[in-house]
LUMVO-863435 format. One record per residue (C-alpha): residue number from 1; x negated, y negated, z. Coordinates in steps of 0.02 Angstrom, whole numbers, plus 50000, padded with zeros to 5 digits. Layout:
<rs>
- k, xx, yy, zz
- NUM, X, Y, Z
...
</rs>
This chain:
<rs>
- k, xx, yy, zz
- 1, 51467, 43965, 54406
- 2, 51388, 43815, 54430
- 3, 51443, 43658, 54554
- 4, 51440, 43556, 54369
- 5, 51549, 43654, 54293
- 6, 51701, 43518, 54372
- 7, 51651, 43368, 54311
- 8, 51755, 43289, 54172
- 9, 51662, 43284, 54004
- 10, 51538, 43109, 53999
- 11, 51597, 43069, 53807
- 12, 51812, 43071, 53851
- 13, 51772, 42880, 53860
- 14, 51721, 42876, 53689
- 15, 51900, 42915, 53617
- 16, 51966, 42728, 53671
- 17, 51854, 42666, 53539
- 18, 51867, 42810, 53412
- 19, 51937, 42750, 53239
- 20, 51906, 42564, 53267
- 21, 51728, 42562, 53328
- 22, 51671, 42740, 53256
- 23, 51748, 42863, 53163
- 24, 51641, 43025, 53170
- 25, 51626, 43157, 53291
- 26, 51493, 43049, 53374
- 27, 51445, 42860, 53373
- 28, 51269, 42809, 53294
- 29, 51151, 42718, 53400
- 30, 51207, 42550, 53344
- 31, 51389, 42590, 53378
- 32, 51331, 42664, 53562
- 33, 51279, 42509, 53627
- 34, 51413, 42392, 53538
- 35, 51522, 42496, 53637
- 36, 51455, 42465, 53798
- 37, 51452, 42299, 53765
- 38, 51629, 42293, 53757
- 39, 51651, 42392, 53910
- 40, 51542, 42284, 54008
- 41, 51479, 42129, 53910
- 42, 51406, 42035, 54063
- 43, 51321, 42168, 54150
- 44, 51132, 42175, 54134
- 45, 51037, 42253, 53999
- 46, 50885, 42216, 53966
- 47, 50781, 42160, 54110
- 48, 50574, 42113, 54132
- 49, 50464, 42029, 54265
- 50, 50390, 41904, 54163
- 51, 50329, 41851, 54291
- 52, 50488, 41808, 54375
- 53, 50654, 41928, 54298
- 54, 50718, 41888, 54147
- 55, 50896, 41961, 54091
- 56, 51001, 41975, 53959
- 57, 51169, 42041, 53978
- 58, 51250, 42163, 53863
- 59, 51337, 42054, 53745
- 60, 51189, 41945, 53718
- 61, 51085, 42099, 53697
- 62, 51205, 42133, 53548
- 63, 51230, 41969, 53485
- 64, 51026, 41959, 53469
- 65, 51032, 42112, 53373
- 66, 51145, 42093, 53232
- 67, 51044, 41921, 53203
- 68, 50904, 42005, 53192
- 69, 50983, 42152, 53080
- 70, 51058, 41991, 52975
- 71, 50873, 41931, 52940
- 72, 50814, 42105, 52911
- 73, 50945, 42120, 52765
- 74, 50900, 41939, 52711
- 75, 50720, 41995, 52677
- 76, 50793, 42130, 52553
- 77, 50827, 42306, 52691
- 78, 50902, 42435, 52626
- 79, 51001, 42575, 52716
- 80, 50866, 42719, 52736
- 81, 50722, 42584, 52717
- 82, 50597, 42626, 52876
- 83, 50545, 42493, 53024
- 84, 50390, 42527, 53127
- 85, 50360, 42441, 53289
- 86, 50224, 42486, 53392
- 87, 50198, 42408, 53592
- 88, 50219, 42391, 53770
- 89, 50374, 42430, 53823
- 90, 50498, 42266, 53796
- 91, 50651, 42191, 53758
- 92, 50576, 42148, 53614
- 93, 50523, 42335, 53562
- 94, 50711, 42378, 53592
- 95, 50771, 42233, 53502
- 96, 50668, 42310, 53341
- 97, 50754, 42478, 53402
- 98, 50938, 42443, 53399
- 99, 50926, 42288, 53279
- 100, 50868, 42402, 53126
- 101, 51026, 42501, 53136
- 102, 51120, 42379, 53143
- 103, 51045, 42318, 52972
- 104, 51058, 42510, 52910
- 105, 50862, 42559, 52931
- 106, 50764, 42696, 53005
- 107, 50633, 42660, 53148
- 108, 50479, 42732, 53140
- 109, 50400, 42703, 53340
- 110, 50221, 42731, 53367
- 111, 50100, 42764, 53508
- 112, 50039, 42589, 53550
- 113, 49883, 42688, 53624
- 114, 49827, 42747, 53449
- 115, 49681, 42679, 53361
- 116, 49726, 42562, 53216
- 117, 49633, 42692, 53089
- 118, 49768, 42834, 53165
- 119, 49917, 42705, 53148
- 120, 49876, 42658, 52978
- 121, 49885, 42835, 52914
- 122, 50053, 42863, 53021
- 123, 50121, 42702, 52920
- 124, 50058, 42775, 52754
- 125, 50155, 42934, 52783
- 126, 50300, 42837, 52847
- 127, 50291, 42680, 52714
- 128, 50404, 42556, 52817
- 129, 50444, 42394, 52740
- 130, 50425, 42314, 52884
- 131, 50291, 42334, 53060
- 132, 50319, 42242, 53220
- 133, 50190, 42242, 53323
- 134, 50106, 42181, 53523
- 135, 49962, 42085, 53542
- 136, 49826, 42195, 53531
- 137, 49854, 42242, 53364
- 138, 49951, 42087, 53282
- 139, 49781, 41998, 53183
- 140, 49701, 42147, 53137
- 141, 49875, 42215, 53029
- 142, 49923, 42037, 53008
- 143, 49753, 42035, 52908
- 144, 49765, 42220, 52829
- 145, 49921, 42250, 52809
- 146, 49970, 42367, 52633
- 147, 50122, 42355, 52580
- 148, 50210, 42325, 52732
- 149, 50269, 42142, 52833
- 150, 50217, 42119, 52984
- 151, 50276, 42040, 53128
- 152, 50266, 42002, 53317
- 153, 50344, 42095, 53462
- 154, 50249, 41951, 53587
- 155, 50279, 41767, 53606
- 156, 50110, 41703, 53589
- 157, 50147, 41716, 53386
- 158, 50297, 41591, 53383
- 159, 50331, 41600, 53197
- 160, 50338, 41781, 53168
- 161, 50396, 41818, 53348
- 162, 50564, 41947, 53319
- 163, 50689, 41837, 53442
- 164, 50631, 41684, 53318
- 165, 50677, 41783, 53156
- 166, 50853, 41725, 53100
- 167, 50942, 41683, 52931
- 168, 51076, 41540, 52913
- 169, 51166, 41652, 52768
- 170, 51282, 41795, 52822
- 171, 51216, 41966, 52756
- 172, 51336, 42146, 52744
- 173, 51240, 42293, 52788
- 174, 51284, 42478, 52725
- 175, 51285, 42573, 52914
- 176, 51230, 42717, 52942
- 177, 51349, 42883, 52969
- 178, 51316, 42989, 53101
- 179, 51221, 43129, 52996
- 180, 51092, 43006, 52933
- 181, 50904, 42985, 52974
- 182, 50905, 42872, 53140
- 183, 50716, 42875, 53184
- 184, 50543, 42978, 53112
- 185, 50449, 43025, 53258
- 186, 50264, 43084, 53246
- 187, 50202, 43223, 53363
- 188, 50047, 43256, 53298
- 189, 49909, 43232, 53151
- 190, 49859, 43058, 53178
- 191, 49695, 43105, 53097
- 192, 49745, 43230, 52971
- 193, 49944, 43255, 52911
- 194, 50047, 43172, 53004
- 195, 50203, 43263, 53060
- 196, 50360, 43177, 53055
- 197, 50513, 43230, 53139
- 198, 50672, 43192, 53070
- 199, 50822, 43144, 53190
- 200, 50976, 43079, 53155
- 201, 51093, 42972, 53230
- 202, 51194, 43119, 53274
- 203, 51045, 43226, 53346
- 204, 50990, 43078, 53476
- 205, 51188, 43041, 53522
- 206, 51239, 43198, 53529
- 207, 51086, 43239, 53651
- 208, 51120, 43117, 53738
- 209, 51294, 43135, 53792
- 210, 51234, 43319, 53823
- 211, 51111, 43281, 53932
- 212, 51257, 43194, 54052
- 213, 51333, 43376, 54081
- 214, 51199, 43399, 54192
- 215, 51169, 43218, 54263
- 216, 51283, 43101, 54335
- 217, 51250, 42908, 54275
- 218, 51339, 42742, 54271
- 219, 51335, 42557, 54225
- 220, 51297, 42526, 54406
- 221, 51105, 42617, 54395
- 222, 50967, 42512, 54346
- 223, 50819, 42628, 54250
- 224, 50651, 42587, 54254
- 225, 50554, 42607, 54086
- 226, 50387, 42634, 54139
- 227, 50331, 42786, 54029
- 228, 50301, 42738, 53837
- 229, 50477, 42709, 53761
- 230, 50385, 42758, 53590
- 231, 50375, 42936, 53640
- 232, 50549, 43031, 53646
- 233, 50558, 43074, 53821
- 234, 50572, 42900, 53876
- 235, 50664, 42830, 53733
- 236, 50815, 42963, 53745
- 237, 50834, 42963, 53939
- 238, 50823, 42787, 53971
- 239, 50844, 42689, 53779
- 240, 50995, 42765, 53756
- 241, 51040, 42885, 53899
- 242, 51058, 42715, 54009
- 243, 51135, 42611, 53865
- 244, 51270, 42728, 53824
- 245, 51333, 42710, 53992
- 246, 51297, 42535, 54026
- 247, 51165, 42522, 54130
- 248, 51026, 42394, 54163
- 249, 50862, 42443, 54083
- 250, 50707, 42356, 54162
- 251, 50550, 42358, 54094
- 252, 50375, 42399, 54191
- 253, 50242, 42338, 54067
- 254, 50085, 42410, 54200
- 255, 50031, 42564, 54295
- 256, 49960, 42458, 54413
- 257, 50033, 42528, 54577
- 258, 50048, 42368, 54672
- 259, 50136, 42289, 54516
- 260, 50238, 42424, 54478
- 261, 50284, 42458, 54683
- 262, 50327, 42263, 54666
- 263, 50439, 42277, 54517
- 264, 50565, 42429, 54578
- 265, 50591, 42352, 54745
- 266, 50639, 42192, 54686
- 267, 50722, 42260, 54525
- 268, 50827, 42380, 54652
- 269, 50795, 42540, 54538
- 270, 50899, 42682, 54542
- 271, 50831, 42786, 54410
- 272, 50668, 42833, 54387
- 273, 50581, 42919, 54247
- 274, 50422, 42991, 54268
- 275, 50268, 43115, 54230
- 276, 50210, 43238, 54358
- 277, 50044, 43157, 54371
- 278, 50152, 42998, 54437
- 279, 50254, 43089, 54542
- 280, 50102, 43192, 54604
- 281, 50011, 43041, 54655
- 282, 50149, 42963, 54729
- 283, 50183, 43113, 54858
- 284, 50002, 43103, 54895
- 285, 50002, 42938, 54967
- 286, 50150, 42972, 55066
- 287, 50113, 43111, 55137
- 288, 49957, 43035, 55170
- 289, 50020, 42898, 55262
- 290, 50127, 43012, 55374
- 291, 49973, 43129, 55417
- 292, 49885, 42953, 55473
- 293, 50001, 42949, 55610
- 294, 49931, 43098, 55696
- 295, 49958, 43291, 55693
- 296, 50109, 43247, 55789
- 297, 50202, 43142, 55699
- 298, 50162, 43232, 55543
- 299, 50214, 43427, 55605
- 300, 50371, 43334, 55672
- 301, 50408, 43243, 55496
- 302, 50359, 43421, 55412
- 303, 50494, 43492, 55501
- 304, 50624, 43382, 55489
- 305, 50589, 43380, 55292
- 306, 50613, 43555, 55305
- 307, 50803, 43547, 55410
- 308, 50849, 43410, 55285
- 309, 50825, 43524, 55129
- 310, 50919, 43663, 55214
- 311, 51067, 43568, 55218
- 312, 51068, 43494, 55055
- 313, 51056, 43671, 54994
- 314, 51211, 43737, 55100
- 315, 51313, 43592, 55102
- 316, 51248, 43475, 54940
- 317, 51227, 43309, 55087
- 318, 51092, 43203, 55071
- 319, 51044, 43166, 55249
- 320, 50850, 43142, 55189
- 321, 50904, 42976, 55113
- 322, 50935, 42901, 55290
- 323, 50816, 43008, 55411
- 324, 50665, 42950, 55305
- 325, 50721, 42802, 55242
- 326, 50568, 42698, 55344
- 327, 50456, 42811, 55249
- 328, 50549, 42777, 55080
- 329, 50558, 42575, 55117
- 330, 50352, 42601, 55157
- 331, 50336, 42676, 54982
- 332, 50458, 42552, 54898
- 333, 50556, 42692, 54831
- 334, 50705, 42690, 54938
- 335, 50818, 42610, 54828
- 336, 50812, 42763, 54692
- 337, 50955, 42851, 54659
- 338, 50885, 42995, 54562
- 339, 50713, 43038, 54500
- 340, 50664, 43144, 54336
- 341, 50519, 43225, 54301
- 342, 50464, 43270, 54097
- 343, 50356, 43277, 53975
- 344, 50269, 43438, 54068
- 345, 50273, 43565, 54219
- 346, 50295, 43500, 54385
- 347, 50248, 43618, 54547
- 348, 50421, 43683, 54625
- 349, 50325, 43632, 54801
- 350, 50303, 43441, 54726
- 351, 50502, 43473, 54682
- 352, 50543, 43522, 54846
- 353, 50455, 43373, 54943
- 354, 50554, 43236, 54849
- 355, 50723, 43331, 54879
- 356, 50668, 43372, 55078
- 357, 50636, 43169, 55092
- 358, 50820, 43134, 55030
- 359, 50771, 43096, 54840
- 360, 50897, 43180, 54715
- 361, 50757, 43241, 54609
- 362, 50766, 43345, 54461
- 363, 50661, 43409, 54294
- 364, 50697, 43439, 54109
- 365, 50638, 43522, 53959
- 366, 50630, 43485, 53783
- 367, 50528, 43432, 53654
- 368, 50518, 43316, 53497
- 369, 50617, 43417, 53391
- 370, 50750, 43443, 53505
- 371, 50814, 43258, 53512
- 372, 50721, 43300, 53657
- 373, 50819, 43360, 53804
- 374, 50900, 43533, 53798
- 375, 50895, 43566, 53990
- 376, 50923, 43496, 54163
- 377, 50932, 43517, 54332
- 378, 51100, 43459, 54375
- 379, 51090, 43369, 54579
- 380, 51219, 43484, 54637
- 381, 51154, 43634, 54590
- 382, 50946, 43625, 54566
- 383, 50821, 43767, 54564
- 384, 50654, 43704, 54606
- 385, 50580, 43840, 54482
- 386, 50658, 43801, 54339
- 387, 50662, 43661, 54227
- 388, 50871, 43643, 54228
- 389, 51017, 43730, 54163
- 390, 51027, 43735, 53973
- 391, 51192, 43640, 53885
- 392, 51298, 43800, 53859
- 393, 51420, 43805, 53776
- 394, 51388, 43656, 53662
- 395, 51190, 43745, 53634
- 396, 51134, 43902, 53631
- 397, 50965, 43966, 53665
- 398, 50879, 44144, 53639
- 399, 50731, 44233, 53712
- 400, 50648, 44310, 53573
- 401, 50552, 44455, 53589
- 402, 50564, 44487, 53765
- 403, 50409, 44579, 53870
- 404, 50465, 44695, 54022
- 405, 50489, 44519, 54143
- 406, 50615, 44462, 54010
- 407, 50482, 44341, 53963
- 408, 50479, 44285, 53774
- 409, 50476, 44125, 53662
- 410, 50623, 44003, 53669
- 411, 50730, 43980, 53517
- 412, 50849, 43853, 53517
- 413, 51014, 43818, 53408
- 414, 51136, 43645, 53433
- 415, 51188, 43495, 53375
- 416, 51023, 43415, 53437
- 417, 50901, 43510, 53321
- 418, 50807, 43407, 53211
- 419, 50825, 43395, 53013
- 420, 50646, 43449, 52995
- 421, 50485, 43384, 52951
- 422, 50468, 43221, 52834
- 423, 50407, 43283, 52678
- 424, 50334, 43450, 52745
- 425, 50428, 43599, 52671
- 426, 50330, 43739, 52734
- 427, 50290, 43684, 52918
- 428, 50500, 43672, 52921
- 429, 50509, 43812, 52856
- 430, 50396, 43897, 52986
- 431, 50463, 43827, 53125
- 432, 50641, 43895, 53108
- 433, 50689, 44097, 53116
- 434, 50786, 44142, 52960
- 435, 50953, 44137, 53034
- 436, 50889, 43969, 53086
- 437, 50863, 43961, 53233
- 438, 50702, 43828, 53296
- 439, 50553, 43916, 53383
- 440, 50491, 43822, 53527
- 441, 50314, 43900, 53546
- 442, 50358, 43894, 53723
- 443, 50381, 44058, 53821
- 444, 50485, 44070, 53964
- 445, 50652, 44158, 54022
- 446, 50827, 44117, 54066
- 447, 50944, 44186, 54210
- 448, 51115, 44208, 54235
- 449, 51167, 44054, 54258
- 450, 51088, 43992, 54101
- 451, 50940, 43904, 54192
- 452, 50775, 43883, 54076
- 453, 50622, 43949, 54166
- 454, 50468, 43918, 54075
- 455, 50312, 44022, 54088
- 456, 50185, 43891, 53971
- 457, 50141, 43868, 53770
- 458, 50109, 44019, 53681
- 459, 49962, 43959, 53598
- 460, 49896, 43941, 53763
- 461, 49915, 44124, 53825
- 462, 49799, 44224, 53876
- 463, 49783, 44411, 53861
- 464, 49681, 44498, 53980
- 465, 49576, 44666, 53940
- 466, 49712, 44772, 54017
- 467, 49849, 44695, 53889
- 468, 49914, 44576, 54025
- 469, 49988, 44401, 53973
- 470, 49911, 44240, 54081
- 471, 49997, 44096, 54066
- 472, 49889, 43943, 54092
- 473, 50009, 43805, 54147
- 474, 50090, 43912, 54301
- 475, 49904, 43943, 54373
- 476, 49877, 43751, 54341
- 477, 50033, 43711, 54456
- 478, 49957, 43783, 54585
- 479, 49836, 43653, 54593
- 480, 49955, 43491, 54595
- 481, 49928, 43454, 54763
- 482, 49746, 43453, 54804
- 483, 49710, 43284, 54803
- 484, 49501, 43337, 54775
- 485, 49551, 43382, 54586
- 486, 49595, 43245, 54462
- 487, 49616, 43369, 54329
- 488, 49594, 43546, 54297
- 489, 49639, 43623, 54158
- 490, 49652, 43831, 54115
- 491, 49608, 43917, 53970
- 492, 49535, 44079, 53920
- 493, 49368, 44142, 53878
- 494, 49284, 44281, 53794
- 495, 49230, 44411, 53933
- 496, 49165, 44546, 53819
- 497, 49151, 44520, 53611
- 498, 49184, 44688, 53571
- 499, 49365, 44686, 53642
- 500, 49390, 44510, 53612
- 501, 49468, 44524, 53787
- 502, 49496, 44330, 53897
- 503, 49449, 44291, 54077
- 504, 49538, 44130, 54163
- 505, 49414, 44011, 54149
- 506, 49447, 43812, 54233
- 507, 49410, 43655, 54196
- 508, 49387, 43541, 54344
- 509, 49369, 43363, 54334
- 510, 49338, 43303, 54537
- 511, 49429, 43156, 54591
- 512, 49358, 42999, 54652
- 513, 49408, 43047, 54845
- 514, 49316, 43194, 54837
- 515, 49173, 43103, 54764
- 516, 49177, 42986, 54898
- 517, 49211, 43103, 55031
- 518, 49046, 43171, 54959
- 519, 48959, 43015, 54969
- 520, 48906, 43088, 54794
- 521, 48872, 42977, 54619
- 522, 48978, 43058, 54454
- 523, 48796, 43029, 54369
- 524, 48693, 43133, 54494
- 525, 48563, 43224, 54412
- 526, 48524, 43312, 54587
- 527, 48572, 43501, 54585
- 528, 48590, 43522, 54757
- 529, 48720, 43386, 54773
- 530, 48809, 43453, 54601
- 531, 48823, 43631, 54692
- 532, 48922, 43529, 54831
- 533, 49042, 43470, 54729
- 534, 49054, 43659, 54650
- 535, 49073, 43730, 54817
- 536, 49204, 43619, 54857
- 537, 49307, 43659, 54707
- 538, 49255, 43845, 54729
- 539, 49332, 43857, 54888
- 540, 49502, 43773, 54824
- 541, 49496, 43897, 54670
- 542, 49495, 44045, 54817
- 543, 49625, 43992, 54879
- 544, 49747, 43993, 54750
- 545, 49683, 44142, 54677
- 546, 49742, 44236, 54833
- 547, 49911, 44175, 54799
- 548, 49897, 44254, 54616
- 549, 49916, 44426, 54488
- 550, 49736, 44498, 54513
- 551, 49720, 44492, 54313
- 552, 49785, 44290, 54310
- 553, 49635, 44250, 54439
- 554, 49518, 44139, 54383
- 555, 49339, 44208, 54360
- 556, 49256, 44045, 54298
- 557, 49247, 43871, 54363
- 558, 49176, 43729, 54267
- 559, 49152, 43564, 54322
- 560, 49175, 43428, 54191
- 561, 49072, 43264, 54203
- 562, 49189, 43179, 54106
- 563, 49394, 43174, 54108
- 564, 49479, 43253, 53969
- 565, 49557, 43136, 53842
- 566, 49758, 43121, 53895
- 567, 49899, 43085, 53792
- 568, 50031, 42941, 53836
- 569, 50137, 43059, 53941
- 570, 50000, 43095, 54037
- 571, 49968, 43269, 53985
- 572, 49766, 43332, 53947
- 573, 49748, 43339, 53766
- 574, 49699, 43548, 53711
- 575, 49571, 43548, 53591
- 576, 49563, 43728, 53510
- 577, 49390, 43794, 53418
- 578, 49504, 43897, 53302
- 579, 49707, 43845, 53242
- 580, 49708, 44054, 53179
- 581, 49658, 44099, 53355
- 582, 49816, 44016, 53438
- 583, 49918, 44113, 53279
- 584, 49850, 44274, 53338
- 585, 49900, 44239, 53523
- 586, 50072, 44219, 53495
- 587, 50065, 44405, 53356
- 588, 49982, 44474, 53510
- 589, 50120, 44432, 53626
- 590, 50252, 44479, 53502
- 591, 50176, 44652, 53470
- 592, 50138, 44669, 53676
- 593, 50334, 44640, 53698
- 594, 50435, 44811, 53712
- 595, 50554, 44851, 53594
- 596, 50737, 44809, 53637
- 597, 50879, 44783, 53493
- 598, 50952, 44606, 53597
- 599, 50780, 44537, 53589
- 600, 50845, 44426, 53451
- 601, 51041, 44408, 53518
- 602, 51101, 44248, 53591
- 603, 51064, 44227, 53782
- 604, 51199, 44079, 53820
</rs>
């Protein structure tokens, strides 16, 4: 049983405010934070270097809010009526957030990173009466808008800025219940159809509250939104993870690393949400900073990172916190609390670092439809292989169709599940088992303790000649700490066309300090100097193929002259020749599993 299991539930607060504030099982999002502004109306809230900090507390995050929601019902909302914002991360973007609950609406957030040909087909799927919007995009919607208003989420546009829309008349909204549609978030087909996922208020609530099972937070933390609050990740661990509890959210508008070093020093950040490219890069530089001292000094540090994890293991105390704390005041990260890792596999040896240098570091799992969270790595109690203990017993998840390593694809059932997708029967249908239960498309396993181990997508797999399963994203972990690859990226390819059997093939994208450890150009035409770089890589590649399967090696190294296109999150985008090829993949896997009659049962 798990160190967790002790602490008292993170929603018992809730029932102080139950029947005058709410009345359902859980809040909505607009009742969430009006509650934490009565628990602590002068505490931060929302917080940005602009360029000095600005703050406003919790009860004149609120008060900004319904005045907002007020003019949004003066302009003729209706309860269910959509809002679309689309920006940097801001006050202002969580103004739009919160403040169209208030008035009864649904938000609609979108990529800020899209082109404005791919948001205008999101927006005709979505048909919001209303689109706030940054900067970069305000004149060219301001000038082709259809059907929609649009409005300013920056300053520089004074009379349609959102803190400068107000209305003198007093307006009653019809609130939303718990069950009803909170926000439509779009995962995919911003070029073809867009599919919306449906949460409500309860989903993202109920998630949230969840989610605190497995991590301890309070109104004391200060979380720095950095990663796009548009994408769900960000937007349910910080938006409303840290709101819910009262905590100060502050903004980081750049990845520019001096900026952003700047900003959670001075902002005294507790919490901080992250990418495993970030965290990746941010080892790097540490560790290379220590190794700069000498062999020394670094074997010495490498040991001592290696006593202090021992004895958080045995006896859960953080002594890393103080032993390195010159090396965590160097990096500017000395002041955080705990750090989380999403939105994609991180290496268990990047895992282990942070928690040998004193930083309570953990990982989840979840996606889109999921609210997103559904698993966590609680601090007293982490795994460094596994992406966290699922939320048992208020979810349940399944392994489906199990192979002899009790591998299989995750199926999930709870309170956090979406609704389904907006106006797209069949794909909802598809996506859910008939005793409805939601299909992940991600294959992995779970142990005794109810911890979530993932093993990568199934359309991803790859099934070797001999019938073997390769999953791409555990070979790609491997690689998280050479610092001479910027990207690499697995996937399989056709070794003989009769069988239709895959090799491993990578895709290697060199990174600029190999290229200047070269002293070589990316836009060489010279062979000889290309067949460096390859031997370079090459040599890597043999080195973490001695670590793996013989059947998962990889047998084929390309070198890519260009980086692959990357989402928000940071992840490489996978472009497939053939959608009925990735169908096939996962039939292949299902029919390669053995037969067992619990293959279906419920594994909580």
């Amino acid at each position: 049983m798990s160190k967790k299991s002790n602490r008292p539930l993170p929603w018992l607060f809730l029932d102080e405010f139950r029947g005058t504030v709410f009345n359902g099982e859980w809040p909505t999002l607009n009742e969430v934070i009006q509650i934490s502004a009565l628990r602590f109306p002068d505490r931060p809230c929302l917080s940005v270097f602009d360029p000095d900090k600005i703050t406003l507390t919790y009860a004149q995050t609120v008060e900004k809010m319904k005045a907002f929601a007020n003019w949004l019902l003066s302009k003729g909302l209706k309860k269910g009526d959509r809002v679309a914002m689309t920006g940097k991360n801001s006050p202002e973007w969580t103004l739009a957030f919160y403040g169209t609950f208030f008035a009864g609406g649904v938000v609609v957030p979108i990529d800020h990173g899209l082109h404005e040909n791919e948001v205008e087909n999101l927006l005709a799927t979505a048909k919001p009466k209303f689109f706030f919007v940054d900067e970069e995009k305000y004149d060219y919607f301001l000038n082709n808008s259809k059907g929609y208003e649009v409005y300013a989420l920056n300053s520089k546009f004074q009379d349609r800025y959102i803190y400068n829309l107000k209305s003198d008349e007093i307006h009653s909204a019809d609130l939303p219940c718990e069950d009803d549609l909170a926000a439509l978030m779009f995962t995919s087909g911003t070029t073809g159809n867009p599919k919306g996922v449906m949460l409500t208020h309860k989903n993202l609530v109920s998630d949230c509250f969840l989610a605190q099972t497995n991590l301890l937070i309070n109104e004391k933390d200060t979380f720095y939104a950095l990663l796009p609050v548009h994408h769900s990740y960000t937007m349910q661990a910080v938006l409303i993870n840290g709101i819910s509890v009262g905590a100060e959210i502050l903004f980081g508008k750049s990845l520019a690393v001096t900026k952003m070093l700047r900003e959670m020093k001075e902002g005294h950040v507790t919490l901080f949400l992250g990418v495993p490219l970030l965290f990746n890069k941010l080892l790097e530089g540490i560790m290379k900073g220590v190794k700069a001292k000498g062999p020394f000094v670094y074997g010495l540090i490498r040991f001592l990172m290696g006593i202090s994890y021992l004895i958080k293991k045995i006896t859960g105390k953080n002594v890393g916190k103080k032993m390195f704390k010159a090396i965590l005041d160097k990096a500017c990260i000395s002041t955080w609390r705990v750090a989380i890792s999403g939105g994609g596999p991180l290496a268990p040896s990047v895992f282990k670092a942070y928690q040998e240098l004193g930083i309570d570091f953990i990982q989840g799992y979840g996606l889109t439809e999921t609210s997103p969270i559904i698993a966590l790595n609680p601090i007293e109690n982490f795994k460094i292989d596994s992406v966290g203990a699922f939320f048992a017993p208020y979810m349940q998840i399944r392994i489906a169709d199990k192979d002899e390593h009790g591998i299989g694809e995750i199926q999930v059932k709870g309170p956090m599940v979406m609704q389904g997708y907006y106006n797209m029967p069949e794909e909802t249908a598809a996506i859910f088992t008939e005793d409805g239960w939601l299909k992940t498309g991600d294959l992995g396993r779970i142990d005794s303790e109810n911890y979530v181990y993932l093993s990568g997508r199934a359309k991803n797999l790859i099934v070797t000649e001999g019938g073997k399963n390769v999953f791409p994203e555990e070979i790609e972990n491997a690689f998280q700490l050479f610092n001479e690859i910027e990207q690499i990226t697995v996937q399989g390819y056709v070794m003989n066309a009769d069988s239709k059997s895959e090799g491993v093939e990578a895709l290697v994208y060199p990174s600029d300090d190999l290229m200047k450890n070269l002293q070589i150009d990316r836009d060489t035409k010279d062979e000889s100097l290309k067949n460096q770089i390859q031997q370079v890589i090459k040599g890597i590649v043999d080195k973490v193929n001695k670590t793996l399967q013989p059947y998962a090696r990889i047998s084929k190294i390309t070198i890519l002259d260009k980086a692959l296109e990357m989402t928000t999150s940071k992840k490489v985008k996978r472009n497939y020749k053939k959608i009925e090829e990735s169908e096939k993949k996962i039939e292949k896997f299902a029919s390669n599993a053995p037969a067992s009659k619990d293959s279906s049962e419920k594994q909580a």
